[in-house]
Each structure stands twice: as C-alpha cells, then as structure tokens.
DSSP file (Angstrom, degrees, kcal/mol; ACC not computed):
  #  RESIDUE AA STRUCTURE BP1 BP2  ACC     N-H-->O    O-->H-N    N-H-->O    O-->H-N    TCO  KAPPA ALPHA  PHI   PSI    X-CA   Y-CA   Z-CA
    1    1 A X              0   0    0      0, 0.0     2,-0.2     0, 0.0     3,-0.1   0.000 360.0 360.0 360.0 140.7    0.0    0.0    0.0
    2    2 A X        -     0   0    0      1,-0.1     2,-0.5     2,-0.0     0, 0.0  -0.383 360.0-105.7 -74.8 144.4    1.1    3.7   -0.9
    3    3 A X        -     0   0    0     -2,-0.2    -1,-0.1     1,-0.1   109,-0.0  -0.651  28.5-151.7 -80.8 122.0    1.9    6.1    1.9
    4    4 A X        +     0   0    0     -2,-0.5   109,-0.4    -3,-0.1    -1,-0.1   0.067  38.7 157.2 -93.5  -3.1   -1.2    8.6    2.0
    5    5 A X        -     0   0    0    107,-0.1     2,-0.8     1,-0.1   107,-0.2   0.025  52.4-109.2  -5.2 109.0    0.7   11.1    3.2
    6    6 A X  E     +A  108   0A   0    105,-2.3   102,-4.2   102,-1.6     2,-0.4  -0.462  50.2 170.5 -76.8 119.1   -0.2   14.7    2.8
    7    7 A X  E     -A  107   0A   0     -2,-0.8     2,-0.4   100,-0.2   100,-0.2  -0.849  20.6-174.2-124.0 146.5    2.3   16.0    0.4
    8    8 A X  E     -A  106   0A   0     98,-2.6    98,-1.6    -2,-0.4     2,-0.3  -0.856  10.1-164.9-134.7 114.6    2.5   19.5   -1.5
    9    9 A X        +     0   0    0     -2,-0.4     2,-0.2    96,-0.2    96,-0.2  -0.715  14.6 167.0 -95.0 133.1    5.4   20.1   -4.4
   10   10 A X        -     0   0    0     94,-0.3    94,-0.4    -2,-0.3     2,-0.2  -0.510  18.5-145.4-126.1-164.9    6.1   23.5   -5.6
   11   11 A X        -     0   0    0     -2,-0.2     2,-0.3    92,-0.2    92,-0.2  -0.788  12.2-163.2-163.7 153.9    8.9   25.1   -7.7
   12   12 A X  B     -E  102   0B   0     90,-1.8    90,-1.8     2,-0.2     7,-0.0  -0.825  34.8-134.4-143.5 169.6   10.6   28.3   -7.8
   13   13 A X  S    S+     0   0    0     -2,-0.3    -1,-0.1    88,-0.2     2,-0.1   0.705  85.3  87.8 -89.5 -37.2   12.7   30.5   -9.6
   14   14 A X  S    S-     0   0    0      1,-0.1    -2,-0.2    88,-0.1     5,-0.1  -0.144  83.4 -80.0 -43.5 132.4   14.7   31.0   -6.6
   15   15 A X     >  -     0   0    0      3,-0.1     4,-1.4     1,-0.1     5,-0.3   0.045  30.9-120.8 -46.4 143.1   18.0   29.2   -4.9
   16   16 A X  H >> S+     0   0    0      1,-0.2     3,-2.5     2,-0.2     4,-2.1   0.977 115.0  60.1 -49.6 -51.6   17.9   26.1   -2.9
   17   17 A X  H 3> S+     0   0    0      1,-0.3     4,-2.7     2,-0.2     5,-0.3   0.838 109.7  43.3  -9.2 -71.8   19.6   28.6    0.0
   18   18 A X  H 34 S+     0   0    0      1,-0.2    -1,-0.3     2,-0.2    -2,-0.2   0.336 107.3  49.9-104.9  18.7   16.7   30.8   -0.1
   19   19 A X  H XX S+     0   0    0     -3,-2.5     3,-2.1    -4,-1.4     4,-1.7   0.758 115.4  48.1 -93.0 -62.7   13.9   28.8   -0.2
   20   20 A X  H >X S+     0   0    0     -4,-2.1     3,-2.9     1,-0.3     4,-1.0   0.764 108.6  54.5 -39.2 -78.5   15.5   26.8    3.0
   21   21 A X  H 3X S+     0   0    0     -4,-2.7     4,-1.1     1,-0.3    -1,-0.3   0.844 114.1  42.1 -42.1 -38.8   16.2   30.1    4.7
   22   22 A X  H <4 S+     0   0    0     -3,-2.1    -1,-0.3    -5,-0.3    -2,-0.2   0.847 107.3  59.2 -87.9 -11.6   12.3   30.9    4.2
   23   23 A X  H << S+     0   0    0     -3,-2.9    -1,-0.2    -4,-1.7    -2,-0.2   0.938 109.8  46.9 -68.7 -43.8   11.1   27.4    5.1
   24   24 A X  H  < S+     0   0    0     -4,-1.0     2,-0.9    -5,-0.2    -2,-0.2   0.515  89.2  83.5 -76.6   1.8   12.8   28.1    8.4
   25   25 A X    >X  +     0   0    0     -4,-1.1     3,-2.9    -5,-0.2     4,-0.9  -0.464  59.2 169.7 -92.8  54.3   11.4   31.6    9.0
   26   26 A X  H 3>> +     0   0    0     -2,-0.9     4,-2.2     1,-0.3     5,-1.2   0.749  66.3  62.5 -37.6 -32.4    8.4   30.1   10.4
   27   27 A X  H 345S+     0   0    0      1,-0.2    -1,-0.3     3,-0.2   117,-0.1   0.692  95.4  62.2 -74.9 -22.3    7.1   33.1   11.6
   28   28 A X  H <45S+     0   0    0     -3,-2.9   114,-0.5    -6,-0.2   116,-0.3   0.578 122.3   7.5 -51.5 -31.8    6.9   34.4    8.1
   29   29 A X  H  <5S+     0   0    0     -4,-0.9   116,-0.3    -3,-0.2    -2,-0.2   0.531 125.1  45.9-129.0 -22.7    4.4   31.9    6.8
   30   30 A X  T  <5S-     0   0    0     -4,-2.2   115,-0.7     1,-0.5     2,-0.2   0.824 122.3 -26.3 -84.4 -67.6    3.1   29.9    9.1
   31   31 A X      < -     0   0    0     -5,-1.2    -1,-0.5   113,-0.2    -2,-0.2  -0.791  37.9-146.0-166.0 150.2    2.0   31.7   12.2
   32   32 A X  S    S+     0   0    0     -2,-0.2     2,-0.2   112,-0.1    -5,-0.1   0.125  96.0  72.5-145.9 -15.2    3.6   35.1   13.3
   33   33 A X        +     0   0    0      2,-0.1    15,-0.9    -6,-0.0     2,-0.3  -0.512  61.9 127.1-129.9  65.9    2.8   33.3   17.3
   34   34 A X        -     0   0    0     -3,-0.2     2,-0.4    13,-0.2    13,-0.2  -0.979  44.3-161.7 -98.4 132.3    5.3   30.8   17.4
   35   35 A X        +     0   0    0     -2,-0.3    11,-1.9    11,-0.3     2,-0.1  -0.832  54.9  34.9-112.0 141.3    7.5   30.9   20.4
   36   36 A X  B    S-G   45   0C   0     -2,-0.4     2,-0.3     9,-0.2     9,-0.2  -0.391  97.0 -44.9 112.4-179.0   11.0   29.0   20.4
   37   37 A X        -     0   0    0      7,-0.5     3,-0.1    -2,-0.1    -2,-0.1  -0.675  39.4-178.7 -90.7 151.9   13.8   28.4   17.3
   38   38 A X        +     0   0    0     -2,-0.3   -12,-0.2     1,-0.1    -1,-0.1   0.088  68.0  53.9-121.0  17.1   12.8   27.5   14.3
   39   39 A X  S    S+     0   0    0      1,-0.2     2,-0.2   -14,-0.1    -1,-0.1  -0.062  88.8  75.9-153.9  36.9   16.0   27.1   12.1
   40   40 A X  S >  S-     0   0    0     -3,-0.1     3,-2.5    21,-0.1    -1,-0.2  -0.869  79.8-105.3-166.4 147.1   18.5   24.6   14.1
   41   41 A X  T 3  S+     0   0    0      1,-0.3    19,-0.2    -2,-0.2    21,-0.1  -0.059 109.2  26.1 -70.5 148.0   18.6   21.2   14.6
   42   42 A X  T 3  S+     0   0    0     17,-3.1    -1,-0.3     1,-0.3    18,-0.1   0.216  92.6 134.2 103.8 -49.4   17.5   19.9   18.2
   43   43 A X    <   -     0   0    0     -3,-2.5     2,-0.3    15,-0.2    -1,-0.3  -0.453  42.1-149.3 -88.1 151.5   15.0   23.6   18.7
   44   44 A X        -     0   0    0     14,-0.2    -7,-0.5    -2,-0.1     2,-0.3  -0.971  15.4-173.3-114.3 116.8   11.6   23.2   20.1
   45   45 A X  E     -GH  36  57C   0     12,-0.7    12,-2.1    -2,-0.3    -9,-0.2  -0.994  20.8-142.0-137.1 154.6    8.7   25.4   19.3
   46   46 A X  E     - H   0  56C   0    -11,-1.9     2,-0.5    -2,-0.3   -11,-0.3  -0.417  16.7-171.4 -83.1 157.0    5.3   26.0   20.2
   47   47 A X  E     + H   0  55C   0      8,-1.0     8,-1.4    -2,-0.2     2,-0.3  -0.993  10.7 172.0-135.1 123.8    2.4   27.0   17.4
   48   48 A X  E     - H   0  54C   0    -15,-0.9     2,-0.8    -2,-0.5     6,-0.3  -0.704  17.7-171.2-160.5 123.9   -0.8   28.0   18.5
   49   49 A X    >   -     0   0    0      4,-2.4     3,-1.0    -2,-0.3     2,-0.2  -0.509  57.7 -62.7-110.7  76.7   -3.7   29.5   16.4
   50   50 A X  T 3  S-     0   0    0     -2,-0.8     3,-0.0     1,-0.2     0, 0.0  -0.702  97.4 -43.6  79.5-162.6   -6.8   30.9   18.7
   51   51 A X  T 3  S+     0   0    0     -2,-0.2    -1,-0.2     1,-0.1     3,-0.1   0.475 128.5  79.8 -81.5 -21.3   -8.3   28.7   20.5
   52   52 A X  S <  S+     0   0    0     -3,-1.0    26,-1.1     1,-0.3     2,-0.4   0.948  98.9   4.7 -72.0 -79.1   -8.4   25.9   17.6
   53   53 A X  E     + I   0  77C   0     -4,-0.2    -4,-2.4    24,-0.2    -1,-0.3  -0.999  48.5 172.6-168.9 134.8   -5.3   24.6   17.6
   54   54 A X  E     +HI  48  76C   0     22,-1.8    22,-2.3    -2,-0.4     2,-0.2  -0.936  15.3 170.6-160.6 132.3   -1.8   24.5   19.4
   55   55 A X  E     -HI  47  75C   0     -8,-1.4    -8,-1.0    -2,-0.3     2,-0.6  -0.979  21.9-147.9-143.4 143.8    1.2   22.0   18.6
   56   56 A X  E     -HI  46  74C   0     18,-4.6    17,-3.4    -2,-0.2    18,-2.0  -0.990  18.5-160.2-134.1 144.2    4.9   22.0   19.8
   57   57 A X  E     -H   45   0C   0    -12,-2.1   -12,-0.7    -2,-0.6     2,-0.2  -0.764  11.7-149.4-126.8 156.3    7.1   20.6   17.3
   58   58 A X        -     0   0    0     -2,-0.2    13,-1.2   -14,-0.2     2,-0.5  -0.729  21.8-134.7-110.9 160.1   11.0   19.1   18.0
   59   59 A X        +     0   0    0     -2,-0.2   -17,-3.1    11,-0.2    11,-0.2  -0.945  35.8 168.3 -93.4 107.1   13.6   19.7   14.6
   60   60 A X        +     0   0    0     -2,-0.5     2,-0.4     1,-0.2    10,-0.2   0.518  56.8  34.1-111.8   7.6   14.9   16.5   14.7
   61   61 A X  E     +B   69   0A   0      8,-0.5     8,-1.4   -21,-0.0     2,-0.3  -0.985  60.9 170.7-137.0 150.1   16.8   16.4   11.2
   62   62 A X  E     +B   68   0A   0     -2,-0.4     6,-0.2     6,-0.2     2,-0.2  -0.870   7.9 166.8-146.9 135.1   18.5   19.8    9.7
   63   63 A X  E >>  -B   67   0A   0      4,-1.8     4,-2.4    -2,-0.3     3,-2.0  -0.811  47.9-115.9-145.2 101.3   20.6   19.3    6.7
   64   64 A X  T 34 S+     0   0    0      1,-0.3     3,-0.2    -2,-0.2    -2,-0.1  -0.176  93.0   1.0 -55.4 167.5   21.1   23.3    5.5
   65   65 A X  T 34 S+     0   0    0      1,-0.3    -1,-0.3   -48,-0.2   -48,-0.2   0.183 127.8  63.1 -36.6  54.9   19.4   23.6    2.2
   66   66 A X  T <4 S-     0   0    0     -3,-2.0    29,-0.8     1,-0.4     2,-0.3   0.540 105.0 -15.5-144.4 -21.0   18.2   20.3    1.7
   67   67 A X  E  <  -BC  63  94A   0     -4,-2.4    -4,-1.8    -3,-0.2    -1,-0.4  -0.920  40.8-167.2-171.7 162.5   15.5   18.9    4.3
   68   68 A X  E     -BC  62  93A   0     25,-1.0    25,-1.9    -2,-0.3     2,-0.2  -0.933  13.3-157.1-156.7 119.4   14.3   19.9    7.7
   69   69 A X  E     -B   61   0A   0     -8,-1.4    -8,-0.5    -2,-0.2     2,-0.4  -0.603   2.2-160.1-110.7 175.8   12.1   17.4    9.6
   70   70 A X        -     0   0    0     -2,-0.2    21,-0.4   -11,-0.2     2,-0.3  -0.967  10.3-154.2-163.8 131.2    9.4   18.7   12.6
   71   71 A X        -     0   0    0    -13,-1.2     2,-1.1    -2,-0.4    19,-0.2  -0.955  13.9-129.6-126.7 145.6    8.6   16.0   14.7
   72   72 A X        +     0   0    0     17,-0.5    16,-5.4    -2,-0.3   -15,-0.2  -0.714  38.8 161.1 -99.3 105.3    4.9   16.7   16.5
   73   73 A X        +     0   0    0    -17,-3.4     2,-0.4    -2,-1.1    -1,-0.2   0.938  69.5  20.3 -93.9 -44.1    5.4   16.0   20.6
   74   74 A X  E    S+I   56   0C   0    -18,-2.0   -18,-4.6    13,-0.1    -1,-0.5  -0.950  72.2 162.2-136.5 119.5    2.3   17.9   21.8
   75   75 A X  E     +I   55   0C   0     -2,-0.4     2,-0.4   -20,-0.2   -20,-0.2  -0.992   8.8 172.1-149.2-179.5   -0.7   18.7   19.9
   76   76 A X  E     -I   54   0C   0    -22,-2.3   -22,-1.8    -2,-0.3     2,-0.3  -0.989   4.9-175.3-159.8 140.9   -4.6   19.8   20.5
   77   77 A X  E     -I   53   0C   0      6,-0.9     3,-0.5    -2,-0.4   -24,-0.2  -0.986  22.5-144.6-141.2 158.6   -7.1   20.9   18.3
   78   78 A X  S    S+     0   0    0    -26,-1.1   -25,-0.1    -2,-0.3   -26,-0.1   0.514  92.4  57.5 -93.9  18.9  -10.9   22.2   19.3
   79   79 A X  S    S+     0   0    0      1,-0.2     2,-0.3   -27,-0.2    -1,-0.2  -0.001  94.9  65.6-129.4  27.4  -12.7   20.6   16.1
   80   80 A X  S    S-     0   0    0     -3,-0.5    -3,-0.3     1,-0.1    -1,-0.2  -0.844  71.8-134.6-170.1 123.2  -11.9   17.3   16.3
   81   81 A X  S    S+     0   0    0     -2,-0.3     2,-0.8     1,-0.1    -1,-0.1   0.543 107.0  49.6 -76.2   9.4  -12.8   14.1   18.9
   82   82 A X  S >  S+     0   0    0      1,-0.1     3,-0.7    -3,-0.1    35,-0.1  -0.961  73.9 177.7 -90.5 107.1   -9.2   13.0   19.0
   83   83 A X  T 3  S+     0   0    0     -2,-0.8    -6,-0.9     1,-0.2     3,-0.2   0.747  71.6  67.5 -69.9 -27.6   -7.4   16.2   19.7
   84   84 A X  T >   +     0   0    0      1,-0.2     3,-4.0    -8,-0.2    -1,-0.2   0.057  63.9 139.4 -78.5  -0.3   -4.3   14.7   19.7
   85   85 A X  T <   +     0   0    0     -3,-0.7    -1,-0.2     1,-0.3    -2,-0.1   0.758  61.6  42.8 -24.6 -63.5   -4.3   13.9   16.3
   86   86 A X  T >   +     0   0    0     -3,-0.2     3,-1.5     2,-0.1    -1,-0.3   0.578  69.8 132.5 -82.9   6.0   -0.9   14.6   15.2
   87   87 A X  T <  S+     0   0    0     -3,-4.0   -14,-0.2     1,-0.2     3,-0.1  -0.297  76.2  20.9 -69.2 149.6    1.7   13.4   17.6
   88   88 A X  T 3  S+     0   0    0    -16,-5.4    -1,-0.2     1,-0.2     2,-0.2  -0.039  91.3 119.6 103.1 -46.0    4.0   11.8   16.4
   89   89 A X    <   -     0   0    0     -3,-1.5   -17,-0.5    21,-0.1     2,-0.4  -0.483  52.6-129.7 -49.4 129.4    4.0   12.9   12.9
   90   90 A X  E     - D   0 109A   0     19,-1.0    19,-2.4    -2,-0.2     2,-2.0  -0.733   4.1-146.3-109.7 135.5    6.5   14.3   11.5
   91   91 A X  E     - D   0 108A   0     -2,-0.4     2,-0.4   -21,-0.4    17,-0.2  -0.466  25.1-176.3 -62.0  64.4    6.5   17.4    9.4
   92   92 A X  E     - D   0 107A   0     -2,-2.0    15,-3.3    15,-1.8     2,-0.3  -0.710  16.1-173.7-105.9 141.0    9.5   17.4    6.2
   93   93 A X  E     -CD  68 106A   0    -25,-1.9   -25,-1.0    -2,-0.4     2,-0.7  -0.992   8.3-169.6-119.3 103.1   10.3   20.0    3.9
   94   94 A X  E     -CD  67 105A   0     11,-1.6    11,-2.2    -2,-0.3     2,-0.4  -0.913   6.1-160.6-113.3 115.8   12.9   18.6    1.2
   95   95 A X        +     0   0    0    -29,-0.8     2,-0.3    -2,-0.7     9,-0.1  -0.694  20.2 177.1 -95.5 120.9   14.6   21.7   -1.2
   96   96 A X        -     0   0    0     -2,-0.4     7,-3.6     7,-0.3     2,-0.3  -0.998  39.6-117.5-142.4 146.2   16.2   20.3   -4.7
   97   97 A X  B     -F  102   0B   0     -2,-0.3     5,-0.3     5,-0.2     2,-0.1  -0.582  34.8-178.7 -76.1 131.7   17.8   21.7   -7.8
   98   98 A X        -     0   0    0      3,-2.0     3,-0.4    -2,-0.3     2,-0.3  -0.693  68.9 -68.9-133.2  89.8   15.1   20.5  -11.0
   99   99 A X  S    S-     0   0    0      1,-0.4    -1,-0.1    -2,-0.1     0, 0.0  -0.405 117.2 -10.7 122.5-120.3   16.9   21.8  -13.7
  100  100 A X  S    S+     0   0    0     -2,-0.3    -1,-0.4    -3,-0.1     2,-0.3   0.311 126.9  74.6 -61.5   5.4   16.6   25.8  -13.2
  101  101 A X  S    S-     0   0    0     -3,-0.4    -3,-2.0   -86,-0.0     2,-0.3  -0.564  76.7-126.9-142.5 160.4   14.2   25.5  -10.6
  102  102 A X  B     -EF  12  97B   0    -90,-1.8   -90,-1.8    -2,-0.3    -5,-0.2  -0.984  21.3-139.6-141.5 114.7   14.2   24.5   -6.9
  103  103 A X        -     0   0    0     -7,-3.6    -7,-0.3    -2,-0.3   -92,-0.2  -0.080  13.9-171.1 -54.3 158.3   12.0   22.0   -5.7
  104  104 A X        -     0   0    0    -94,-0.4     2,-1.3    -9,-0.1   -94,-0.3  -0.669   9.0-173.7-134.3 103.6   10.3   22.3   -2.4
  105  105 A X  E     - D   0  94A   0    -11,-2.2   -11,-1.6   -96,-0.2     2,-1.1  -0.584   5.9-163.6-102.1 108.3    8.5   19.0   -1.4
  106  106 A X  E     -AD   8  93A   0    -98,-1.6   -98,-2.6    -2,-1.3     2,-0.7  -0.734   7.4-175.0-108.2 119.0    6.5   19.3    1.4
  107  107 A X  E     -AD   7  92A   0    -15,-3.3   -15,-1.8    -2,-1.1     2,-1.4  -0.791  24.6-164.7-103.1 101.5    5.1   16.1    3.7
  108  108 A X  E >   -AD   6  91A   0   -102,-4.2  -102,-1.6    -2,-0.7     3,-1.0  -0.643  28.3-156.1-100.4  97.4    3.1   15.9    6.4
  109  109 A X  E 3  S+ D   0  90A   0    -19,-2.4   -19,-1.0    -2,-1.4     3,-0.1  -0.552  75.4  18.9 -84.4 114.9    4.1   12.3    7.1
  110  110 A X  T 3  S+     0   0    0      1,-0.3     2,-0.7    -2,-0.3    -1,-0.3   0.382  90.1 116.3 101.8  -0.1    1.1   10.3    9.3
  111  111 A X    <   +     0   0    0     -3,-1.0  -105,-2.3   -21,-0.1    -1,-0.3  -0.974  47.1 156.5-109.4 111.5   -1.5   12.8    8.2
  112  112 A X    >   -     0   0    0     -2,-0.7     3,-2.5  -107,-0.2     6,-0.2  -0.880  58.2 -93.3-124.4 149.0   -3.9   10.3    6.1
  113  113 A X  T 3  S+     0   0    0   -109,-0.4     5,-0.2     1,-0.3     6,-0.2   0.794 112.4  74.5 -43.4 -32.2   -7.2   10.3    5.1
  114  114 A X  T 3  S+     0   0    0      4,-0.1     2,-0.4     3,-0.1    -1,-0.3   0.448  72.7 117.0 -88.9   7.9   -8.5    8.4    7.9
  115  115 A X    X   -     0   0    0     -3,-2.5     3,-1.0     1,-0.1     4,-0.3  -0.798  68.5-144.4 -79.6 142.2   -8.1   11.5   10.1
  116  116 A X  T 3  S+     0   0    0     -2,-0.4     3,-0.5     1,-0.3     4,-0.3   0.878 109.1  37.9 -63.0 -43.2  -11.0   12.8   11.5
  117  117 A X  T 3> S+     0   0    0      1,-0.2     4,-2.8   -35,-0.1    -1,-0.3   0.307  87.9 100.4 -93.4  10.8   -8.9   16.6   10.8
  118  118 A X  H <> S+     0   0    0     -3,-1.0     4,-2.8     2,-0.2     5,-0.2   0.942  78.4  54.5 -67.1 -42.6   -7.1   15.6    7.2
  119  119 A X  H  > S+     0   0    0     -3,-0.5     4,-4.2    -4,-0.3    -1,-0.2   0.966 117.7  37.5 -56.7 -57.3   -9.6   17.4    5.3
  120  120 A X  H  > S+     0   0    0     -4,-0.3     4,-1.9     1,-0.2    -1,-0.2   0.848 118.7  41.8  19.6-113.4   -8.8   20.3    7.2
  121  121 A X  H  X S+     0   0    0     -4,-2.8     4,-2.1     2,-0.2    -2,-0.2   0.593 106.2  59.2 -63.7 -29.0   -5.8   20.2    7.7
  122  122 A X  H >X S+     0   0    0     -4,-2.8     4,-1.6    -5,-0.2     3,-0.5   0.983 111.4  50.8 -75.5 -55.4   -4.6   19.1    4.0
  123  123 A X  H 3X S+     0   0    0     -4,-4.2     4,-1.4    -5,-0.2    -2,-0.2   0.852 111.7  47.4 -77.0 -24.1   -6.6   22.6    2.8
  124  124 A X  H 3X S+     0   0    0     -4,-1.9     4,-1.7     2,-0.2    -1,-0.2   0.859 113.5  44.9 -48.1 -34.5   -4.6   24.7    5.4
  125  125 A X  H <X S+     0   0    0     -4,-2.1     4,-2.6    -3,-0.5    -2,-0.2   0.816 111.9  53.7 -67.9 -38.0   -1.5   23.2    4.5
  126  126 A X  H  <>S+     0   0    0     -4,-1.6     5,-1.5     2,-0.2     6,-0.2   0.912 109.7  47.7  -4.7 -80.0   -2.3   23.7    1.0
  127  127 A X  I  X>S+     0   0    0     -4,-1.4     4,-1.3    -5,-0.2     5,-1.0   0.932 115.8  43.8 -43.0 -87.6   -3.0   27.2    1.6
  128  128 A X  I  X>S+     0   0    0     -4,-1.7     5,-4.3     3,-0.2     4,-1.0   0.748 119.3  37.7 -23.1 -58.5    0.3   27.8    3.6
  129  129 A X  I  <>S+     0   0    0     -4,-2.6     5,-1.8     3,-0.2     4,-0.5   0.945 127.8  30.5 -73.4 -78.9    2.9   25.8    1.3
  130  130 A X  I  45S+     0   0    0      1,-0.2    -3,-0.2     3,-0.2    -2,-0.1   0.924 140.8  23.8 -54.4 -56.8    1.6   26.6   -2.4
  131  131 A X  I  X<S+     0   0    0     -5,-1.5     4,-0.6    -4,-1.3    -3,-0.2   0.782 131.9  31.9 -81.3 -39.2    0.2   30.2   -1.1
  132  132 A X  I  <<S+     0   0    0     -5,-1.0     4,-0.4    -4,-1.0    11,-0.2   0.761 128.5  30.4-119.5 -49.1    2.2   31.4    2.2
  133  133 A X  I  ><S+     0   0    0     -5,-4.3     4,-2.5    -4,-0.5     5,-0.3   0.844 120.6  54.4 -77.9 -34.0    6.0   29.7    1.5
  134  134 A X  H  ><S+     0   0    0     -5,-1.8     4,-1.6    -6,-0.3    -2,-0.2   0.883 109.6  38.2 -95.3 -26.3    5.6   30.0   -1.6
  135  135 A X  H  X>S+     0   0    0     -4,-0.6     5,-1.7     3,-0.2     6,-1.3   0.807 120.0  54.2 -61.3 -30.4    4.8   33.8   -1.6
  136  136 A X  H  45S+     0   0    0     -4,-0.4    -2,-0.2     4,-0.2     6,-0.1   0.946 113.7  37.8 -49.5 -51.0    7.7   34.1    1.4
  137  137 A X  H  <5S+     0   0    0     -4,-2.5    -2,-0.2     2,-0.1    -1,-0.2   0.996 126.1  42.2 -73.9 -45.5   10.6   32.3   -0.6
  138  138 A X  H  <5S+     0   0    0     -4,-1.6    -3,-0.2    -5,-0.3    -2,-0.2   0.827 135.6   9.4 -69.5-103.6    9.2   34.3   -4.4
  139  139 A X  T  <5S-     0   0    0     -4,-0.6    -3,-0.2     2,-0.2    -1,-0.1   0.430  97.5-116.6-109.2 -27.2    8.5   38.0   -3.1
  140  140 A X  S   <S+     0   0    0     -5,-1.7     2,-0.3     1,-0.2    -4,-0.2   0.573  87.4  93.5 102.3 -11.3    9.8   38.1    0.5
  141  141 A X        -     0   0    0     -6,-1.3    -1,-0.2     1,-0.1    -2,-0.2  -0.998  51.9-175.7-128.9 130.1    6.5   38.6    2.1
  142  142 A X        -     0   0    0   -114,-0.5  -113,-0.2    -2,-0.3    -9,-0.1   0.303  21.9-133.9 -60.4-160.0    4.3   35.5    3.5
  143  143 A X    >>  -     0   0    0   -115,-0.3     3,-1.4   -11,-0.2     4,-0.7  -0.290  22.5-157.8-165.5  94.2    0.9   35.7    5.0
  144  144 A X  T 34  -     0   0    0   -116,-0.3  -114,-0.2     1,-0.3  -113,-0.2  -0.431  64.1  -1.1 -90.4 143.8    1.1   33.9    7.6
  145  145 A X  T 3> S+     0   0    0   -115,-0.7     4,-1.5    -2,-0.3    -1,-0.3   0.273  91.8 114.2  51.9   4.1   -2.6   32.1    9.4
  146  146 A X  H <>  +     0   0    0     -3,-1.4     4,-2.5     2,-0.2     5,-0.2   0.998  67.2  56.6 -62.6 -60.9   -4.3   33.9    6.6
  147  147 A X  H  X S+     0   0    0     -4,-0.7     4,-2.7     2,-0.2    -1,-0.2   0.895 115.3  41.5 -19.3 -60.8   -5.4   29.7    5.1
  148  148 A X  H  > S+     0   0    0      1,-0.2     4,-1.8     2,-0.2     5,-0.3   0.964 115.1  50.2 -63.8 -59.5   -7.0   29.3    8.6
  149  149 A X  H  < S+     0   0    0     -4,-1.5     4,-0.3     1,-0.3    -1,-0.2   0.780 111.1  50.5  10.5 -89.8   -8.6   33.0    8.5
  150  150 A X  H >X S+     0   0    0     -4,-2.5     4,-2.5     1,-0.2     3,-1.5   0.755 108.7  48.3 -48.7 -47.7   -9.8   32.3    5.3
  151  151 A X  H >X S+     0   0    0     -4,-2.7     4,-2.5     1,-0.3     3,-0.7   0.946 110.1  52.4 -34.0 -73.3  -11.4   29.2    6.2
  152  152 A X  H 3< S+     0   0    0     -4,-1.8    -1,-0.3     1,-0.3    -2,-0.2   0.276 113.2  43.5 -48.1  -0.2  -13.0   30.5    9.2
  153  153 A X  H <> S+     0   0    0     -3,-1.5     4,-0.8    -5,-0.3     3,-0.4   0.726 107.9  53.2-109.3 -40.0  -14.5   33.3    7.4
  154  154 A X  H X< S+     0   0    0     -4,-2.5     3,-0.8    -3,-0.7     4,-0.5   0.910 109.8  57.5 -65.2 -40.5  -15.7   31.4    4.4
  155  155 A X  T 3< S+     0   0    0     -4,-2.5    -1,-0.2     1,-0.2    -3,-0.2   0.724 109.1  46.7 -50.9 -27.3  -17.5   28.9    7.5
  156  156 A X  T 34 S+     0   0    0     -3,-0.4    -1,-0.2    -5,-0.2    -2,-0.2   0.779  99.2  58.2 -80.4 -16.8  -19.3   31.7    8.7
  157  157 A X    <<        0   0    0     -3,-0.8    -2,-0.2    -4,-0.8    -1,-0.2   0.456 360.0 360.0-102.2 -22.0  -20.3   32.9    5.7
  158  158 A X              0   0    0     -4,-0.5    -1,-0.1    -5,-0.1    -3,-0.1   0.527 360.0 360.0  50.2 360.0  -21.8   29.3    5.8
C-alpha cells in the first residue's frame, strides 16, 4: 500500500539557499505566534492558532538547504474528537535543484485520510505551502494564518 501522506510540491525560480532560509522563518508563513527556534537542529517550538489549535514541534533532522524534519510532541485541536491527532508525525520539507528551478516538497508524514482533521488540515497546509511559502521564498512577504482565516470566514459565511 502507498503512503497517503499529505504531500505539496512546488517550484521556484529561486535558490535552494533561499527557499530553505524561508522554510525556516516560520514566523513568516506559518503563524507570526510561534514561540522558540525555528532554524537549528535539536530547537523546540510552540504554534498556537486561537483557541483551535496549538502543537509543539521538536527539529529532529537539519541538513542546511536540503531537508528539515518537525517531529509533532504535543498537539490539541478544538474541532476534532481525537485532539491529539498529530503526535507523532512528522513534518518534512525537502529543497532540490530541478533543472533551473528549486523543488520544495513538502510532507506531512502520518496525516492520512483516515483522520477525522485531514480534510482540514490538508486545505490549510495547502494554503500555507503553495500560497504562504511559496509567496515568502518568491516575493519576500508571507501571510502567515491567513489559510485558517480564510477558512473561518468562508464557514461563517456558511
């Protein structure tokens, strides 16, 4: 059986260097309230978005501009009866030369369909990698929780 993994691939015009520098500027793309380091092998940070959902992640692989792995120790979400959903899972971002271009292949390894939060979670991550790194590492400017934002506004809007 294939690994069901949630995975999103991009490419950019930009150096492997400076896509890796902008995968690790978490605060740039992600969430702008993350506490801890984000860019060395070993650092522990917290994530937390409202009341919805708060995760603390470990870096347990750094290889400078080629992969960064996020291992998921603690997490809680308010939308979902296992809250705990993602411990355990690990997070990778792998940066490669394709041709002129630089790869960024992003996995959120253990997040599968048969989570209750994949749907979720696959269009926030979505949002974030194609829309939020990918604006970060191209232009220099993120928008970082804008995915969840958007969600939550489009749900009220019901």
């Amino acid at each position: 059986m294939s690994d069901q993994s949630y995975t999103a691939t991009m490419l950019v015009d930009q150096a492997p260097e400076e896509a890796f520098a902008a995968i690790n500027n978490v605060r740039g793309w992600w969430s702008e309230e993350i506490e801890g380091p984000t860019d060395e092998a070993g650092g522990e940070f917290t994530y937390h978005f409202e009341d919805v959902h708060r995760c603390k992640m470990r870096i347990v692989e750094f290889v400078p501009n080629e992969k960064v792995v996020w291992l998921c120790l603690e997490n809680y979400f308010d939308f979902t009866k296992d809250r705990a959903e993602w411990i355990g899972t690990k997070i990778s971002f792998e940066v490669s030369r394709e041709g002129d271009k630089t790869q960024v292949r992003f996995t959120h390894l253990g997040l599968v369909p048969e989570y209750e939060c994949f749907n979720v979670c696959s269009n926030a991550w979505g949002g974030y990698i194609t829309g939020s790194l990918k604006s970060l590492i191209t232009t220099g400017t993120g928008s970082p929780n804008n995915a969840i934002r958007n969600a939550e506004a489009l749900k009220q809007r019901g």
